[in-house]
C-alpha positions as CSV (number, residue, x, y, z in Angstrom):
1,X,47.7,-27.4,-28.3
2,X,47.8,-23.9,-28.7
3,X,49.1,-22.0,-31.6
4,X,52.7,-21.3,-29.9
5,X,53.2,-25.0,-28.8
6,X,51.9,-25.6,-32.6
7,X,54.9,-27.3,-34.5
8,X,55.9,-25.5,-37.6
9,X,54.2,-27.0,-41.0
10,X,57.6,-26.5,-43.4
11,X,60.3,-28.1,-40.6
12,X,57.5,-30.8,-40.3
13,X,57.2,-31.1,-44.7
14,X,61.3,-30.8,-44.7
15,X,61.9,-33.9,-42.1
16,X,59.2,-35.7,-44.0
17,X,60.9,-35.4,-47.4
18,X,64.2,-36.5,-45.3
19,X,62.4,-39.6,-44.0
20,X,60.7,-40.4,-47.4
21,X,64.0,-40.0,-49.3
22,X,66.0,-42.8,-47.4
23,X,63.2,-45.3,-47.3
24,X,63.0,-44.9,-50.9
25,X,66.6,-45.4,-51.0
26,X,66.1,-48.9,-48.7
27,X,63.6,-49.5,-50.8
28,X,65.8,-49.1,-54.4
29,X,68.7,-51.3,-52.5
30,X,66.7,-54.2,-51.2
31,X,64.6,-54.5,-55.0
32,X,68.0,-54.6,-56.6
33,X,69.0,-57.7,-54.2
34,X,65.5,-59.1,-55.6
35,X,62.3,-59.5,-53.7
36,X,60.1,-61.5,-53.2
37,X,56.0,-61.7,-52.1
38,X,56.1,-62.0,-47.8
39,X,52.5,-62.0,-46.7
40,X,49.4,-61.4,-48.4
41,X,46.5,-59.2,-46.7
42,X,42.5,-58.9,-48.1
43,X,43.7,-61.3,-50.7
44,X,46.2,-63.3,-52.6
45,X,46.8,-60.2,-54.6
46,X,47.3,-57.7,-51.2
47,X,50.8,-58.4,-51.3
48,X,53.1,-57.5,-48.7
49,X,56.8,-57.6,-49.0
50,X,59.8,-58.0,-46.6
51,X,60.7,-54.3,-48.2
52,X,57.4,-52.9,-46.9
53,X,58.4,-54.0,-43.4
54,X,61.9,-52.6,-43.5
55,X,61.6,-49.5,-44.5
56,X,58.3,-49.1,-42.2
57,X,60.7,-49.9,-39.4
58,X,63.2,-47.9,-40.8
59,X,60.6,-44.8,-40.8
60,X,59.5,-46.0,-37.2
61,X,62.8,-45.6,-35.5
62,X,63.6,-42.3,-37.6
63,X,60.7,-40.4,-36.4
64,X,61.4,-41.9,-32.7
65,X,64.7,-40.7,-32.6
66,X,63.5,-36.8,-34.3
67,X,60.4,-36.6,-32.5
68,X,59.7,-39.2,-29.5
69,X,56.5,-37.7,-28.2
70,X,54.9,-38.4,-31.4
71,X,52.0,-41.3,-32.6
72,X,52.7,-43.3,-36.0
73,X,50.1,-44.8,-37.5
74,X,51.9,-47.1,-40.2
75,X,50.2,-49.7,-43.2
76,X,52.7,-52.3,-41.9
77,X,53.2,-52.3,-38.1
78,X,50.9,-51.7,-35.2
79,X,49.7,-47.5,-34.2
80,X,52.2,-45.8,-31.9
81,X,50.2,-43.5,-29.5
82,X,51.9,-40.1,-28.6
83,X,51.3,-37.2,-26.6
84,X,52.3,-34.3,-28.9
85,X,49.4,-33.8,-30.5
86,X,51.4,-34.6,-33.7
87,X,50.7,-38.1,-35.7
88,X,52.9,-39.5,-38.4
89,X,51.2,-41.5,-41.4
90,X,53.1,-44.0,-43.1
91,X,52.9,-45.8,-46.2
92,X,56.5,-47.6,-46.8
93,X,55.5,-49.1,-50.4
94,X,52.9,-47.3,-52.0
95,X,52.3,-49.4,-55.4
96,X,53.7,-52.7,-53.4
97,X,52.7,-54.6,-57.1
98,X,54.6,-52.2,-59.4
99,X,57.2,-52.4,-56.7
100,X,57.6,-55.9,-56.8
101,X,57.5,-56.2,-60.7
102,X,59.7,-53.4,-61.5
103,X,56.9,-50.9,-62.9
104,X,57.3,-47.0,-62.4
105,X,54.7,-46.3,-60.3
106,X,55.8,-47.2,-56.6
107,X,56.6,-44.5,-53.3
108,X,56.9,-43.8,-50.1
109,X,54.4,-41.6,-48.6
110,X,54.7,-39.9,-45.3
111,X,52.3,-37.4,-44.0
112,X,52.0,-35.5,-40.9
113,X,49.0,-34.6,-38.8
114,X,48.2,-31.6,-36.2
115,X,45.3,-32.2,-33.9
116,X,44.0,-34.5,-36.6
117,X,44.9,-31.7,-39.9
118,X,47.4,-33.1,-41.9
119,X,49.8,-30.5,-42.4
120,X,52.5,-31.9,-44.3
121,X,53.3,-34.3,-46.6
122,X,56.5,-36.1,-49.0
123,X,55.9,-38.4,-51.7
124,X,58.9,-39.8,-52.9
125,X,59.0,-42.4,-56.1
126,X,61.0,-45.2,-54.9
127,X,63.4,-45.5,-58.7
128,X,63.6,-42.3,-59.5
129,X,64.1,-40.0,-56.4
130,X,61.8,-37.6,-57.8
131,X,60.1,-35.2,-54.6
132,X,56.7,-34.0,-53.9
133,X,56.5,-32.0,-51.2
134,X,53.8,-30.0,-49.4
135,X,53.0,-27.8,-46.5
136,X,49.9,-26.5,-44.9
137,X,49.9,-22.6,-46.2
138,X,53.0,-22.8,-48.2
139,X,52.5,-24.9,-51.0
140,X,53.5,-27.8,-53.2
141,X,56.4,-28.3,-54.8
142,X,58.1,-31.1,-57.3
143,X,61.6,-31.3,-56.5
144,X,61.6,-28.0,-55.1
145,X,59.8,-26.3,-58.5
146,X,56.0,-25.0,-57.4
147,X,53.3,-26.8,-58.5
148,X,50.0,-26.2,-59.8
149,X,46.8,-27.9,-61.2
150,X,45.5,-27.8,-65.2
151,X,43.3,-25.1,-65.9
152,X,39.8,-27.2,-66.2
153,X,38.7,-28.7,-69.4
154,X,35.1,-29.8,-69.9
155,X,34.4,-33.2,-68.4
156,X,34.3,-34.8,-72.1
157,X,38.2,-33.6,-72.1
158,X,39.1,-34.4,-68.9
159,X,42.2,-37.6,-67.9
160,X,41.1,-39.4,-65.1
161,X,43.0,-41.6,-62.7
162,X,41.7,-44.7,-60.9
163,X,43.1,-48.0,-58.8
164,X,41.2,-50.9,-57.8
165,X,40.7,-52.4,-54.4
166,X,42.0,-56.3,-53.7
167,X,38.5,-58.0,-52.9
168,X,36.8,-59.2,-55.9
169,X,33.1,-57.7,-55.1
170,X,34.6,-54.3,-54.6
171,X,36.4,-55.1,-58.3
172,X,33.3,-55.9,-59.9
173,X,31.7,-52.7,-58.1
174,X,34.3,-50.2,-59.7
175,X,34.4,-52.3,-62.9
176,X,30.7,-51.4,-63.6
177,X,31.1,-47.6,-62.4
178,X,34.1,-47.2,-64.4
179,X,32.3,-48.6,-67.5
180,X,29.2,-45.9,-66.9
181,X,32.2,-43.0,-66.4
182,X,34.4,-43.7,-69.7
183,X,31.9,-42.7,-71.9
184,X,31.4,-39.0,-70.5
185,X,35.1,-38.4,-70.4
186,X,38.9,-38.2,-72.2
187,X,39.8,-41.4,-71.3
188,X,40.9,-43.2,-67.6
189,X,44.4,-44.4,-66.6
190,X,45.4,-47.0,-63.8
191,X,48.4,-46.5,-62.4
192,X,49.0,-48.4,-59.3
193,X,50.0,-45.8,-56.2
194,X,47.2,-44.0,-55.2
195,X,50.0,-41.0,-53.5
196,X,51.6,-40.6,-56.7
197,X,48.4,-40.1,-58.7
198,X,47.2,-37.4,-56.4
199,X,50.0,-36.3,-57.2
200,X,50.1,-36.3,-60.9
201,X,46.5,-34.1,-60.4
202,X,48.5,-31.9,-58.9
203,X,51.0,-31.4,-61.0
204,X,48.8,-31.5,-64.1
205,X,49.3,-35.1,-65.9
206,X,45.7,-35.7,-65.0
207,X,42.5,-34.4,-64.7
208,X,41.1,-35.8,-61.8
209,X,41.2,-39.0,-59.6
210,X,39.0,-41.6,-57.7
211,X,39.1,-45.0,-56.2
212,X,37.5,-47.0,-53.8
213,X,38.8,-48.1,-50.4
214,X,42.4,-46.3,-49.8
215,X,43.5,-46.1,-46.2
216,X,45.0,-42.6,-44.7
217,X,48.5,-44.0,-45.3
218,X,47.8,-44.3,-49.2
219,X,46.3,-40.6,-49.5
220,X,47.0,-38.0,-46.5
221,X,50.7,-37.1,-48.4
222,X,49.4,-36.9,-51.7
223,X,46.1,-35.3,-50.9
224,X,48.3,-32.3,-49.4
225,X,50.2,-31.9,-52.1
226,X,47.1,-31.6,-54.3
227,X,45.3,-29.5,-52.1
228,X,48.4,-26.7,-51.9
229,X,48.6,-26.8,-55.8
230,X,44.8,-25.6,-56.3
231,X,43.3,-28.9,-56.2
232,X,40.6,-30.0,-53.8
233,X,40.7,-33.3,-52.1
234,X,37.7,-35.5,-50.2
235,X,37.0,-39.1,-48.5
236,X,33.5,-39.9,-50.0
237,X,30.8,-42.0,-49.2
238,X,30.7,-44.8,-51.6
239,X,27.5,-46.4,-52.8
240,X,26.8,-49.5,-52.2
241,X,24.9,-51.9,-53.9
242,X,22.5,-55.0,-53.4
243,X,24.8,-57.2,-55.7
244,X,28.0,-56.3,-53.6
245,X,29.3,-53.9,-50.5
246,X,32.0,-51.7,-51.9
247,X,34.2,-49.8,-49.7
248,X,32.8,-47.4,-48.1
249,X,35.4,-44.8,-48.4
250,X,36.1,-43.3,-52.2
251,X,39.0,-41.2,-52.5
252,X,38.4,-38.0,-55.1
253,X,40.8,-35.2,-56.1
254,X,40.7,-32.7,-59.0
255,X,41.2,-28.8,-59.4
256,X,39.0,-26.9,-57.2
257,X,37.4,-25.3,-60.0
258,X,36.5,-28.7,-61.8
259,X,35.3,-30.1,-58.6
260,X,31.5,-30.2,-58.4
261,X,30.7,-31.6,-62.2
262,X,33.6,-34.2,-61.2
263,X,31.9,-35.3,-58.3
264,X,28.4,-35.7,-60.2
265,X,29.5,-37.4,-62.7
266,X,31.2,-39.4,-60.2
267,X,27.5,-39.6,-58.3
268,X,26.4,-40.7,-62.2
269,X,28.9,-43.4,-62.9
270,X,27.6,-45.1,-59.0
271,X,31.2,-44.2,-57.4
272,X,29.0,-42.1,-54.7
273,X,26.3,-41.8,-52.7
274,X,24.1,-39.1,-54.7
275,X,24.2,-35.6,-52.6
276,X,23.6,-33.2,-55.1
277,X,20.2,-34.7,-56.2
């Protein structure tokens, strides 16, 4: 694709935000009609609901009828190929378990990639509406206001954010890293959407973020909207161990000037292969 066939990153953010808003909205209608659990995945605690799989479809035909030449690739439904050069990357329910129990942290994600950059991002929280918003060169935003990360503390004084994968070897495996990490910093909060807690980074409510084992649905928004607010984002190499095989893939954000000590203390704690030994 060359640079004048290269779709424009802010028309791409804006119909993302569009998209993300009304599947929220499908999403607010369908858990005030109550909802119930549809299909498990990994587990009996990977739930999937029937609201996952509407507004995915919902969020499938919109994107077909803006941009037909474009691939999807979705949590719910099966990848789309396209011819564009431009991919859409879904995540209907992010925080399907707060969703279904009523708790705060739930969205819907939806990123954009360009030749395999994402380049554009919304992440929308399904009760409240509220907007995050990013695009490749112009920024982050929260409901339209600019966003930026905390200045850095010192690790002791930093919050960190965390989730948990589904299988129970890959439990045990961040149990114990999260154990080793608690000591050496403010204090760790688990919050349920992985989209929304890159978020919070970015906005400054937290310090930094890691999990094992989210997919590019769960992080490509989210990680945008950090990056454009001063943060810096990575998909790590976990490190596995001979008790148990945790995901390979960690998931890290923090400010970019807090980013190195984050990551070795990270390396410390047995989140990550050690690279900085």
């Amino acid at each position: 694709m060359t640079a004048a066939e290269r779709p424009d990153p802010a028309a791409l953010r804006d119909l993302a935000v569009a998209l993300a808003r009304e599947g929220a909205g499908l999403a607010r209608d369908m858990r005030r009609g109550g909802i119930e659990v549809a299909d498990t995945k990994t587990s009996a605690v990977d739930v999937v609901t029937e609201a996952d799989r509407a507004v995915e479809d919902l969020l499938r035909r919109r994107i077909a009828e803006h941009r037909p030449d474009d691939a999807v690739l979705g949590e719910e439904g099966d990848d789309r190929p396209g011819t564009s050069g431009v991919r859409w990357i879904v995540d209907p329910i992010d925080g399907t378990v707060n969703y279904l129990y009523g708790l705060a942290d739930c969205a819907v994600s939806v990123a954009v990639e360009v030749d395999g950059d994402v380049v554009a991002g919304a992440v929308v929280a399904i009760w409240t509406g509220l907007t995050y918003a990013a695009a490749a060169g112009a920024g982050s935003t929260r409901d339209g206001v600019p966003l930026a990360v905390r200045p850095v503390p010192p690790l002791a004084e930093r919050l960190v954010l965390t989730g948990f994968g589904y299988q129970r070897e890959v439990r045990e495996h961040q149990a114990a890293c999260l154990a080793a990490l608690l000591p050496e910093v403010r204090d760790i909060r688990r919050m349920g959407s992985c989209a929304l807690d890159l978020c919070h980074v970015a906005e400054g409510a937290a310090d930094g973020y890691v999990e094992a084992g989210p997919q590019p649905w769960d992080h490509s928004a989210g990680g945008l909207v950090l990056r454009e607010a001063g943060g810096r984002f990575g998909v790590l190499r976990g490190r596995h161990t001979a008790e148990a095989e945790p995901a390979d893939v960690v998931v890290v954000g923090s400010p970019a000037a807090g980013w190195d000590e984050f990551v070795t203390a990270l390396e410390s704690a047995g989140f990550l292969e050690p690279v900085h030994a």
